[in-house]
FIFI-220591 format. One line per field, with one value per atom (N, C-alpha, C): atom name; residue in one letter; x, y, z; residue number from 1. Coordinates in steps of 0.001 Angstrom, whole numbers, plus 500000, padded with zeros to 6 digits. Each point is the difference from the previous one (the first is absolute). Layout:
N
atomo (CA; ...)
residuo (A; ...)
px (X; ...)
py (Y; ...)
pz (Z; ...)
num (NUM; ...)
% end
This chain:
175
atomo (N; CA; C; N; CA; C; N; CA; C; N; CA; C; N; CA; C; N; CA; C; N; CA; C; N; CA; C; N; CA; C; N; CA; C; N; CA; C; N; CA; C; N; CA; C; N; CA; C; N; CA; C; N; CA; C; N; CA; C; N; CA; C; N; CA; C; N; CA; C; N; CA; C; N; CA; C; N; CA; C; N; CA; C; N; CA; C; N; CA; C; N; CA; C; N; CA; C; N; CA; C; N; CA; C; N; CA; C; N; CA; C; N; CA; C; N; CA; C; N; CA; C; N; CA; C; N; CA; C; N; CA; C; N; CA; C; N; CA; C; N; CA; C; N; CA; C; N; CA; C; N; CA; C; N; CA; C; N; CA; C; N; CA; C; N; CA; C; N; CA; C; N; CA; C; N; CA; C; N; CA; C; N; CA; C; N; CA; C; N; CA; C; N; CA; C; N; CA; C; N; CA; C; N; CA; C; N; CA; C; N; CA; C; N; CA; C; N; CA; C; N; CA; C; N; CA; C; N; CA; C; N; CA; C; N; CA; C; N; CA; C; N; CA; C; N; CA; C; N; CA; C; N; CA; C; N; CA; C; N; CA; C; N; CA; C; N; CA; C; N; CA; C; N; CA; C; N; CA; C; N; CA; C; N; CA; C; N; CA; C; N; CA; C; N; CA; C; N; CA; C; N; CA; C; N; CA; C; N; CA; C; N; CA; C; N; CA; C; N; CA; C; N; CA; C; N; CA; C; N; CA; C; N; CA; C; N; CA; C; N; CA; C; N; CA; C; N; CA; C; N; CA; C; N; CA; C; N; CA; C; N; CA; C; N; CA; C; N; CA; C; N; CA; C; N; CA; C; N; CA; C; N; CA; C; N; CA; C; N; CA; C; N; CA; C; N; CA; C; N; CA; C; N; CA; C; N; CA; C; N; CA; C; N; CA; C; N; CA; C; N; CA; C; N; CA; C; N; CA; C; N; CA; C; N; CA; C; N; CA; C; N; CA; C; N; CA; C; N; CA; C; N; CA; C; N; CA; C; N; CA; C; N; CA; C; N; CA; C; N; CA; C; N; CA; C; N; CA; C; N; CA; C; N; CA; C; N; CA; C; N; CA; C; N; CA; C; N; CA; C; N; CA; C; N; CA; C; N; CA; C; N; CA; C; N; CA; C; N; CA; C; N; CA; C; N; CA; C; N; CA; C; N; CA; C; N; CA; C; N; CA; C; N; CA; C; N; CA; C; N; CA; C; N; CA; C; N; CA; C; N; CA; C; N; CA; C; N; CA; C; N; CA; C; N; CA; C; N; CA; C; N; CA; C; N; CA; C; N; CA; C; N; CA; C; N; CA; C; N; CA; C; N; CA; C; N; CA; C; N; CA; C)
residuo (X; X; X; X; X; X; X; X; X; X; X; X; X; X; X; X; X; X; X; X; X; X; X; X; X; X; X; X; X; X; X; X; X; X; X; X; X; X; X; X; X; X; X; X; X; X; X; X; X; X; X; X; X; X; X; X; X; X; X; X; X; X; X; X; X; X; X; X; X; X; X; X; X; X; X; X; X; X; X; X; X; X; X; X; X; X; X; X; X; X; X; X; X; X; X; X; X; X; X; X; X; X; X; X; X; X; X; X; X; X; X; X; X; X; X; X; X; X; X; X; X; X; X; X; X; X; X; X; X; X; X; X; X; X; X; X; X; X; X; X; X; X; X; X; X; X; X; X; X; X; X; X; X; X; X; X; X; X; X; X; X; X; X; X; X; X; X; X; X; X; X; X; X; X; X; X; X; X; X; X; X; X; X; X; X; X; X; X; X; X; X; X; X; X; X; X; X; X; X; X; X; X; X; X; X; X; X; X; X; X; X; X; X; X; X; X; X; X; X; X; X; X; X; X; X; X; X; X; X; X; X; X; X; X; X; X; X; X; X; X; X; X; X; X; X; X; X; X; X; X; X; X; X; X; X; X; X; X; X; X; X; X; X; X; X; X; X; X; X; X; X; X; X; X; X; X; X; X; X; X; X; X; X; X; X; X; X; X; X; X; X; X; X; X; X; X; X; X; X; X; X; X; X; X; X; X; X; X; X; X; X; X; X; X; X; X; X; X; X; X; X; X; X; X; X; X; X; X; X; X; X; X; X; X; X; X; X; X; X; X; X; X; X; X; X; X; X; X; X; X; X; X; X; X; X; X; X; X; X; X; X; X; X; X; X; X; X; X; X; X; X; X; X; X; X; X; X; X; X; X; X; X; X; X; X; X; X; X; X; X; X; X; X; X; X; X; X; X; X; X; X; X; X; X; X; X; X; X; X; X; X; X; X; X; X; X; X; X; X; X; X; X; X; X; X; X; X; X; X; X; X; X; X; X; X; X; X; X; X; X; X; X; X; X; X; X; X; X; X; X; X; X; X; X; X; X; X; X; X; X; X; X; X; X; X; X; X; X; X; X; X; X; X; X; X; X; X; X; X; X; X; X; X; X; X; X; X; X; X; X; X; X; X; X; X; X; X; X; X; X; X; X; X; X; X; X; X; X; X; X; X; X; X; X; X; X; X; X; X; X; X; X; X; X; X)
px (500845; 499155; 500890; 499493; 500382; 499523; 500367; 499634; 500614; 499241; 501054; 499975; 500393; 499946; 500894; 499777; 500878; 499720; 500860; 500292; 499624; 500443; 500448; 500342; 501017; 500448; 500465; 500328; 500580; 501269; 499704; 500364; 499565; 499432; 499607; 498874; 500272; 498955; 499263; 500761; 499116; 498614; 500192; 498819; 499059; 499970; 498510; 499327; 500553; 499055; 499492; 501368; 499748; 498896; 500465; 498964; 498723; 499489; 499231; 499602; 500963; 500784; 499297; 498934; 499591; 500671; 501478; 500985; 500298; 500152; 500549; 501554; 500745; 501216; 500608; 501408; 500570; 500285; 500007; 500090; 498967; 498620; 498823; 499750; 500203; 499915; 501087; 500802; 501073; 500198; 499135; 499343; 498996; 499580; 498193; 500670; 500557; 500425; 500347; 501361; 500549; 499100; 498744; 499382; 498963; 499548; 499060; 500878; 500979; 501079; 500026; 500795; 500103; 498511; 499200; 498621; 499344; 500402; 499578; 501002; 501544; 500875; 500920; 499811; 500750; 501643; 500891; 501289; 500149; 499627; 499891; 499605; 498760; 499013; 501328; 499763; 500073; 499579; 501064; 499238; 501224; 498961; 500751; 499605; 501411; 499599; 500151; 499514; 499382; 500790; 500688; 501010; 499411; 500820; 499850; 500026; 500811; 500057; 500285; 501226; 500442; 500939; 499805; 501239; 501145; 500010; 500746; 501557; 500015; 501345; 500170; 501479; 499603; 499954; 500761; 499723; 498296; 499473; 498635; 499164; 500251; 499646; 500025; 501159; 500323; 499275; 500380; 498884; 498517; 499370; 498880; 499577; 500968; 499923; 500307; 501057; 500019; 498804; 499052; 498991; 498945; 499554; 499160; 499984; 499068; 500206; 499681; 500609; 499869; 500740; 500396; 501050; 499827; 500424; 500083; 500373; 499998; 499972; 500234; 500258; 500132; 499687; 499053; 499945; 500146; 501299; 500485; 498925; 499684; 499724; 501053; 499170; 501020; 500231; 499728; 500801; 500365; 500701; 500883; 501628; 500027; 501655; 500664; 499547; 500592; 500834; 499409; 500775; 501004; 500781; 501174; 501023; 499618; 500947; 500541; 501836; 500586; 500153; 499241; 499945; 498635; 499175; 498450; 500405; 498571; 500671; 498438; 501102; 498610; 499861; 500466; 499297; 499121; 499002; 498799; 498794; 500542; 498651; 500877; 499003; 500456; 499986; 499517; 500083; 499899; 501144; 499681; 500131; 498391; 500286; 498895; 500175; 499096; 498576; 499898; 498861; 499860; 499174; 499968; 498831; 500008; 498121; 500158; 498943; 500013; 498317; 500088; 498524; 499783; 498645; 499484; 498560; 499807; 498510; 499393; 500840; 499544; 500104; 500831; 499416; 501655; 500016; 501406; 499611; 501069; 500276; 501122; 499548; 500952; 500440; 501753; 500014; 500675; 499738; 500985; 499112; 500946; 499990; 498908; 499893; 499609; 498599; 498537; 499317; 500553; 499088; 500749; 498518; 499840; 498801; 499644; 501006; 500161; 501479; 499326; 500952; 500118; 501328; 499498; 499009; 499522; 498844; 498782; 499430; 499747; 498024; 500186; 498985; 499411; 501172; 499126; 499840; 500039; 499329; 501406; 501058; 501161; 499232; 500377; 500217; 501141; 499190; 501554; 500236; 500715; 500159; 500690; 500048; 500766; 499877; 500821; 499826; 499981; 501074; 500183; 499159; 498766; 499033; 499391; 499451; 499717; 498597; 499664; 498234; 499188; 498816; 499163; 499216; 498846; 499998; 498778; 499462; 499139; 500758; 501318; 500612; 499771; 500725; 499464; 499040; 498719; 498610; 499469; 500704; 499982; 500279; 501257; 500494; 499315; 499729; 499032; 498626; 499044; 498888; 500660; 501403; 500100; 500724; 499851; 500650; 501452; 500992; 501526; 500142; 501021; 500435; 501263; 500396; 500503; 500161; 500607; 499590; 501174; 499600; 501054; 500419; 500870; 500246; 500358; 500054; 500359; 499258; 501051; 498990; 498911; 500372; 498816; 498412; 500465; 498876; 499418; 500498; 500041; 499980; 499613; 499570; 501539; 500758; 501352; 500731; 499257; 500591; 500480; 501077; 499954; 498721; 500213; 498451; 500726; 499103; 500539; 499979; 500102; 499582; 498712; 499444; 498621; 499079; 500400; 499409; 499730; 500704; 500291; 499130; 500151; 499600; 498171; 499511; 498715; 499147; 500832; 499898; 499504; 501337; 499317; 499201; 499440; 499247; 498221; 500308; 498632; 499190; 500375; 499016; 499493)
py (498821; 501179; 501243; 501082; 501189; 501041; 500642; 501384; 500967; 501286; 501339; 500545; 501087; 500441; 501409; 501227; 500855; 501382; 500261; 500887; 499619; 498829; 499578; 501159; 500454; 500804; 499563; 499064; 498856; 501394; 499769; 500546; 501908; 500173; 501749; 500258; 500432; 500396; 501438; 500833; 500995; 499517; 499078; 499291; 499754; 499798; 499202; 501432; 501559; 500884; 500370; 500438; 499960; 499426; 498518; 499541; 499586; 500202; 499823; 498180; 499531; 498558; 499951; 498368; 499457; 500059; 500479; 499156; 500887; 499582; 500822; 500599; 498793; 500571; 498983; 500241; 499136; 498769; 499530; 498626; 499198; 500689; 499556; 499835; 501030; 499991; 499221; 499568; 499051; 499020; 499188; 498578; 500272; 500641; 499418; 499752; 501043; 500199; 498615; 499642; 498679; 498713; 500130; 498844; 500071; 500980; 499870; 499617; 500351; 499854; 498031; 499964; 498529; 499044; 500700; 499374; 499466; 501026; 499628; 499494; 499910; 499864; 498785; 499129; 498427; 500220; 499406; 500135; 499919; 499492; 499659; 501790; 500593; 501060; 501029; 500543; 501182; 501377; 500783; 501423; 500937; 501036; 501604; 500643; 501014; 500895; 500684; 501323; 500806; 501733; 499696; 501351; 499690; 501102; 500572; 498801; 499260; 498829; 500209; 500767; 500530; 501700; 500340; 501506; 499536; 499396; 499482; 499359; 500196; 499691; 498347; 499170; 499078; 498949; 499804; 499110; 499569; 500945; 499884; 499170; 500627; 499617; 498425; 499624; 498403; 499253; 500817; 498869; 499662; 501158; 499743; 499118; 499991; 499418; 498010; 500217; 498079; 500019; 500930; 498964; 500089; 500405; 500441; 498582; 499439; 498702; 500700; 499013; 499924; 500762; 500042; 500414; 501450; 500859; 501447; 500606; 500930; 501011; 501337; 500873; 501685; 501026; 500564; 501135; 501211; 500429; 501040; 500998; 500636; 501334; 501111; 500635; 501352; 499766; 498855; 500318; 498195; 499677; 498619; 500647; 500758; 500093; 498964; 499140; 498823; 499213; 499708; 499032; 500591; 501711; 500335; 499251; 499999; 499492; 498930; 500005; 498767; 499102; 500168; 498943; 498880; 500521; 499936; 498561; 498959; 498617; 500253; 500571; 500008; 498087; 499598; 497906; 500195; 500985; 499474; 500212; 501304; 499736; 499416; 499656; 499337; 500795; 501293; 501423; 501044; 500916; 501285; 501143; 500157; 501105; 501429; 500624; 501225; 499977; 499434; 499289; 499146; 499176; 498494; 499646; 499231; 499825; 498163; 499685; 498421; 499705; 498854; 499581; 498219; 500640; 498810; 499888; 498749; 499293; 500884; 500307; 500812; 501659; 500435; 501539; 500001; 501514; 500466; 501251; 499869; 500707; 501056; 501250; 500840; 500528; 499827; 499983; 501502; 500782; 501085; 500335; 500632; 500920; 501153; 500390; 501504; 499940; 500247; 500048; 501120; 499304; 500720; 500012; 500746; 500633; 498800; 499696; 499132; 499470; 498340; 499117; 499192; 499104; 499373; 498839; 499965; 499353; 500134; 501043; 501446; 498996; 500365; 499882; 498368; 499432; 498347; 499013; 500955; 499189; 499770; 500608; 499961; 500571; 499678; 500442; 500488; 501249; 500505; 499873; 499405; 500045; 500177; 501084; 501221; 499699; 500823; 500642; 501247; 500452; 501408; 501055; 500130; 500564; 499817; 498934; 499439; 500386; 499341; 500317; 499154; 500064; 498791; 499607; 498639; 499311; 500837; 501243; 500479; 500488; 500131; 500572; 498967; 498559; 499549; 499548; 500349; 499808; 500796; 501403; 501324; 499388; 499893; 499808; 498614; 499076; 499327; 500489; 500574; 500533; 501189; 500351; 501413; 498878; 498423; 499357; 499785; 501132; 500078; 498335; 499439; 499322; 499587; 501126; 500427; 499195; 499447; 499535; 499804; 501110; 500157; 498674; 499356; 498893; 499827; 501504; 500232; 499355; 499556; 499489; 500895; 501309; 501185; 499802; 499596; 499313; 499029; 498844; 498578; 499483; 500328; 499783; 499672; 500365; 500065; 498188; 499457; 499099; 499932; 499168; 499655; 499675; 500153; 500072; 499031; 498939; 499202; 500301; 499583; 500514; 499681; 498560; 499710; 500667; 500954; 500618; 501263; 500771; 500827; 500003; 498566; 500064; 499637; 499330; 499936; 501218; 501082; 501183; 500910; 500054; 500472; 499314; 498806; 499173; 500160; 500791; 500121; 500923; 500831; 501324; 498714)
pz (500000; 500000; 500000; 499245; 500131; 500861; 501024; 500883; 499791; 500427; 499858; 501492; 499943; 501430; 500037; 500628; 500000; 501160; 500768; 501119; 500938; 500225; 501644; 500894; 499705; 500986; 501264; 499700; 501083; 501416; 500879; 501168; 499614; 499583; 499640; 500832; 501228; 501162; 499079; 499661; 499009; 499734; 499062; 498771; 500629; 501287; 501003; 499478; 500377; 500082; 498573; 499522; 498538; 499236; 499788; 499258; 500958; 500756; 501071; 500064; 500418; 500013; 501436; 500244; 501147; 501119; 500737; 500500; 500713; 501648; 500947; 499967; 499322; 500174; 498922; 499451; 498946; 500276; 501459; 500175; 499685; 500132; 499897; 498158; 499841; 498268; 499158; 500538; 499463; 499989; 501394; 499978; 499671; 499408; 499473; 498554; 499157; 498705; 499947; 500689; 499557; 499916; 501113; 499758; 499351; 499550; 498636; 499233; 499856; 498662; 500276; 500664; 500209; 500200; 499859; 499941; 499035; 499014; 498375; 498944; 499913; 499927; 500358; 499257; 499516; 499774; 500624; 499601; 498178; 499105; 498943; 499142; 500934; 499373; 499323; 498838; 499670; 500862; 500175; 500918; 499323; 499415; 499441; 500971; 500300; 501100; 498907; 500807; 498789; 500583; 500755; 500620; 501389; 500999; 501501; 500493; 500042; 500734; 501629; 500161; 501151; 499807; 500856; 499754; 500960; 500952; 501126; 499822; 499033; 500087; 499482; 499268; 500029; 500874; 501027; 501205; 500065; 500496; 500530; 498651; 498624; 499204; 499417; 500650; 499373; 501297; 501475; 500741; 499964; 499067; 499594; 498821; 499103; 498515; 500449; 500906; 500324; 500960; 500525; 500720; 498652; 499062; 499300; 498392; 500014; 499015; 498579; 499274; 498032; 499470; 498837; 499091; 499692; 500649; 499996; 499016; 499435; 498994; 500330; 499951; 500427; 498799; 499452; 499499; 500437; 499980; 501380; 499882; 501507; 500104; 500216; 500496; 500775; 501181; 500956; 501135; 500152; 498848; 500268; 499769; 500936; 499704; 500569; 500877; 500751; 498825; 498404; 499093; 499171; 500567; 499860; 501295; 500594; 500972; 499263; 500275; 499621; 501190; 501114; 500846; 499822; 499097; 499809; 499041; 500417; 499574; 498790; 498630; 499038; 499470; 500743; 499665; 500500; 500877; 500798; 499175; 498491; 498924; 498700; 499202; 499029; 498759; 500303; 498706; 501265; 499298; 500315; 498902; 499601; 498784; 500795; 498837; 499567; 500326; 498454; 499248; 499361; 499970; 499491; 499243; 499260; 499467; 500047; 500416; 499746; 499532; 499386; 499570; 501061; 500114; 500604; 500241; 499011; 499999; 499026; 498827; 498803; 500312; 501198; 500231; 500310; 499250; 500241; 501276; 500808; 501457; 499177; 500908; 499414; 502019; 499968; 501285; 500546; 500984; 499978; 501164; 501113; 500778; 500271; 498905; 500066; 499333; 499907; 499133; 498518; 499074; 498643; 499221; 499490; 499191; 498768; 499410; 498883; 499689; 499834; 500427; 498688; 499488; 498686; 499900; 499264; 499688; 500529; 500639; 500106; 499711; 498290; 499474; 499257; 501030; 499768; 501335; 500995; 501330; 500601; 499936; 501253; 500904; 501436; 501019; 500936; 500409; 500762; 501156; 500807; 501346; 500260; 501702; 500183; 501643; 500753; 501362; 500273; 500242; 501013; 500316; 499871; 500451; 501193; 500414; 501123; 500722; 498049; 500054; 500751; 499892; 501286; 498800; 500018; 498957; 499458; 499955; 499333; 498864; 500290; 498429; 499306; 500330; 498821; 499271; 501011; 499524; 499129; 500206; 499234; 498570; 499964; 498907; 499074; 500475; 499538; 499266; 500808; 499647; 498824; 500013; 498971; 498695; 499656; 499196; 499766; 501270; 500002; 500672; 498867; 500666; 500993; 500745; 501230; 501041; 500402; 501975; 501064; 501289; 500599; 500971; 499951; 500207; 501661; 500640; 501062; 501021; 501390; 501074; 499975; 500707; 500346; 499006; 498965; 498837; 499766; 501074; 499831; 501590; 500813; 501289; 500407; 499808; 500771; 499586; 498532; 499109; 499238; 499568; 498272; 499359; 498846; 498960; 498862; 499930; 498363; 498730; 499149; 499283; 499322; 500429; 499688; 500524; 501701; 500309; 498739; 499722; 499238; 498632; 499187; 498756; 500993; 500240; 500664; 500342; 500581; 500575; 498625; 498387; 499322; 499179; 500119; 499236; 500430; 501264; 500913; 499584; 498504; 499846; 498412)
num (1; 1; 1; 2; 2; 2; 3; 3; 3; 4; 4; 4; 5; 5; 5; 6; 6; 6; 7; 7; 7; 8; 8; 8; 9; 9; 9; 10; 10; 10; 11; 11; 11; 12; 12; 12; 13; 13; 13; 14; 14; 14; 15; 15; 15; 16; 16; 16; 17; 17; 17; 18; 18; 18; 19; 19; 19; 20; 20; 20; 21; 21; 21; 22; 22; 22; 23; 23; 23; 24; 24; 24; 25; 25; 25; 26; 26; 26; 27; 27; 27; 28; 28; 28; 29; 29; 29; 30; 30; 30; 31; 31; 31; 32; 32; 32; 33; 33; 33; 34; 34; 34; 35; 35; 35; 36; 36; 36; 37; 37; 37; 38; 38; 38; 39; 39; 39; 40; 40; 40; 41; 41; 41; 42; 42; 42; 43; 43; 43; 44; 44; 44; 45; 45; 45; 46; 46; 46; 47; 47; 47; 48; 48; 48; 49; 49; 49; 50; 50; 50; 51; 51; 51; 52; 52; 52; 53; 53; 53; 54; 54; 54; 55; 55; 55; 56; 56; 56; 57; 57; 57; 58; 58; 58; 59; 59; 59; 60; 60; 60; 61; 61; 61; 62; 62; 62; 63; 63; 63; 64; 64; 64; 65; 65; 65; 66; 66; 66; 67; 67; 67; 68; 68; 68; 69; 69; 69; 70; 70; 70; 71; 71; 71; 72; 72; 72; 73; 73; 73; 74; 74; 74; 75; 75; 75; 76; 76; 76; 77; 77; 77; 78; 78; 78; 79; 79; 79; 80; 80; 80; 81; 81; 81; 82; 82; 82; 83; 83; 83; 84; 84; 84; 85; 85; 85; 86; 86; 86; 87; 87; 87; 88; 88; 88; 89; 89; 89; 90; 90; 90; 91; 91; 91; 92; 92; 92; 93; 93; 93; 94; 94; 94; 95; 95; 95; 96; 96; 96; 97; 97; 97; 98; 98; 98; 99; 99; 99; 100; 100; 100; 101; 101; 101; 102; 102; 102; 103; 103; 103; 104; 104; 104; 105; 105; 105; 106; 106; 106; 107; 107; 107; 108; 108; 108; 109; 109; 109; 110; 110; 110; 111; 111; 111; 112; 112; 112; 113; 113; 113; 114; 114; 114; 115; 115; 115; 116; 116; 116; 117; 117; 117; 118; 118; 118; 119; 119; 119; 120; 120; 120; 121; 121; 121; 122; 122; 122; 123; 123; 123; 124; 124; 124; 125; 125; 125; 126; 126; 126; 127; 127; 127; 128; 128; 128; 129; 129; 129; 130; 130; 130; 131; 131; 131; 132; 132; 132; 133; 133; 133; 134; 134; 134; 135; 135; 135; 136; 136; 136; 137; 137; 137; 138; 138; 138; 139; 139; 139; 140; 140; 140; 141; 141; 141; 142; 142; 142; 143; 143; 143; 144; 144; 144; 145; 145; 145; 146; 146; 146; 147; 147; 147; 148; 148; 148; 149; 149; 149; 150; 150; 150; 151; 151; 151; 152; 152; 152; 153; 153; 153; 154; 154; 154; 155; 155; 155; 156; 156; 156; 157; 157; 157; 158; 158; 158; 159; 159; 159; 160; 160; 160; 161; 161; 161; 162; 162; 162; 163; 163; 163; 164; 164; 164; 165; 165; 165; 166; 166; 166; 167; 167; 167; 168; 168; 168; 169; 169; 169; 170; 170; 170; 171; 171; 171; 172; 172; 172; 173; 173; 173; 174; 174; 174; 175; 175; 175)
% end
């Protein structure tokens, strides 16, 4: 199976207020994250992060990535500076790009960070999936009902989960 997932924010006490995140404090929001994550998530599964994994530096970052299951991916954001570090063990994903596009179950994923207005293949049913906003899931209901095929892949959007991608194609298959 394939999942996405993006702005953890793994140890960022900020983000509770910010994104108005369930969680008393980052210890609290950091075991919940991991075990939804590890909840839906097969050592075998596919998972694109989709940026903001952590700002913390990389230490903190790798003790989160070995408790966290399935074959990782990174579509950097803006606050993964952790995978400059040359102490940073990049074996713990198996890509670290930009942007990426992959197809699956007939639907091409268009992958990146950032929402983008228009993406390739645009006008034959790609989908774009994005984070760094750290919308709640009426955006992407929005964007549904407006025919964009958009979706923010973010916990804050996704009840503080990864999202599959069957979730995803189902989601726009539902209008």
């Amino acid at each position: 199976m394939i999942y996405f997932t993006a702005d953890l924010h793994f140890y960022h006490d900020k983000v509770i207020k910010f994104a108005d995140r369930p969680f008393q404090n980052i210890e609290q929001m950091n075991k919940t994250l991991i075990k939804n994550w590890n909840s839906k998530i097969k050592s075998n599964d596919e998972i694109y992060i989709l940026g903001d994994f952590t700002m913390k530096g990389h230490a903190l970052a790798q003790e989160i990535l070995y408790q966290l299951k399935g074959r990782k991916h990174l579509i950097k954001g803006n606050h993964d500076g952790f995978i400059n570090s040359p102490h940073f063990e990049n074996c713990l994903f198996e890509s670290i790009s930009d942007y990426k596009e992959i197809n699956y179950m007939n639907t091409q994923f268009i992958l990146f960070h950032y929402p983008i207005l228009e993406w390739n293949s645009f006008f034959r049913g790609s989908i774009h999936l994005h984070g760094h906003q750290h919308n709640h899931a009426d955006y992407n209901l929005q964007n549904l009902q407006n025919g964009i095929r958009r979706y923010d892949v973010g916990v804050d959007a996704n009840n503080m989960s990864p999202v599959s991608a069957d979730e995803i194609i189902a989601f726009f298959n539902s209008i």
